[in-house]
C-alpha positions in Angstrom: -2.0 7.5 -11.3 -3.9 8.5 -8.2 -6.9 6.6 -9.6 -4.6 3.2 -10.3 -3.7 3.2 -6.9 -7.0 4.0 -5.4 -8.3 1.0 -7.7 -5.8 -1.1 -6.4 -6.7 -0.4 -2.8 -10.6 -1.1 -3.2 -9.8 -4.4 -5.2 -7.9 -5.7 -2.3 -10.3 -4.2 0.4 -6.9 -3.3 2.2 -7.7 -2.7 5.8 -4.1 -1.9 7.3 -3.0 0.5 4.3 -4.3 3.9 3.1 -3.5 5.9 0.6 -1.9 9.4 0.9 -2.3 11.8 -2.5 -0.6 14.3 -1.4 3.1 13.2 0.2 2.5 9.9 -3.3 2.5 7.4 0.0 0.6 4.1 1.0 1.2 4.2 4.8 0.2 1.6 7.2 -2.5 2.8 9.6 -1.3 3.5 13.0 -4.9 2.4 14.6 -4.4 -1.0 13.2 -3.6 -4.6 15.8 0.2 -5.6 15.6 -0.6 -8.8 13.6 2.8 -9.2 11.2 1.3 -11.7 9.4 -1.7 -9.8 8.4 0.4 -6.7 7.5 3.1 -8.8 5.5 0.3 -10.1 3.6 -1.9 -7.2 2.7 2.1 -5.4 1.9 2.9 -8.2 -0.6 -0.8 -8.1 -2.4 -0.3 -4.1 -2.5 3.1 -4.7 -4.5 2.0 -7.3 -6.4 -1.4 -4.9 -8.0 1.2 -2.1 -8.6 3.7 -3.9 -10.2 1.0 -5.4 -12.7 0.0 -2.2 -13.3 3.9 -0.8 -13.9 3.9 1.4 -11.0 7.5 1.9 -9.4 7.7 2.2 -5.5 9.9 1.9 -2.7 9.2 0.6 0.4 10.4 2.5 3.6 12.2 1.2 6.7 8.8 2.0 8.4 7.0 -0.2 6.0 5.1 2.8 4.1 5.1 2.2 -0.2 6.7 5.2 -1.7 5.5 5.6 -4.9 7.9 7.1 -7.7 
C-alpha cells in the first residue's frame, strides 16, 4: 500500500501533504502558508486518488488522512 499512496502523492505533486510510513498518515505540513482554499483542494484530490484506488481513510479533526 505504501507504494499506492506514494504514487498518489507524486501524481498530484501535493505540496501541503506528506506522507508518514510509519504512524499510516498523510499529514498536512506545518511549514506550509494558511491558504484554506489551497489545502481544501489538494485534501479533496488526495481522497479522491485513494478512493479510486480502494484505499479506506479517515480524516482527523486536524485535517491529517488516516489510512486504515
Amino acid at each position: 500500500m505504501n507504494n499506492k499512496i506514494e504514487e498518489i502523492l507524486k501524481e498530484l505533486n501535493c505540496i501541503v501533504y506528506k506522507y508518514d510510513k510509519d504512524n499510516n498518515l498523510i499529514f498536512m505540513d506545518g511549514n506550509f502558508s494558511n491558504n484554506e482554499h489551497f489545502i481544501y483542494k489538494e485534501l479533496i484530490y488526495i481522497t479522491q486518488g485513494l478512493r479510486n484506488k480502494n484505499i479506506k481513510y479517515e480524516i482527523d479533526i486536524d485535517s491529517n488522512i488516516v489510512l486504515s
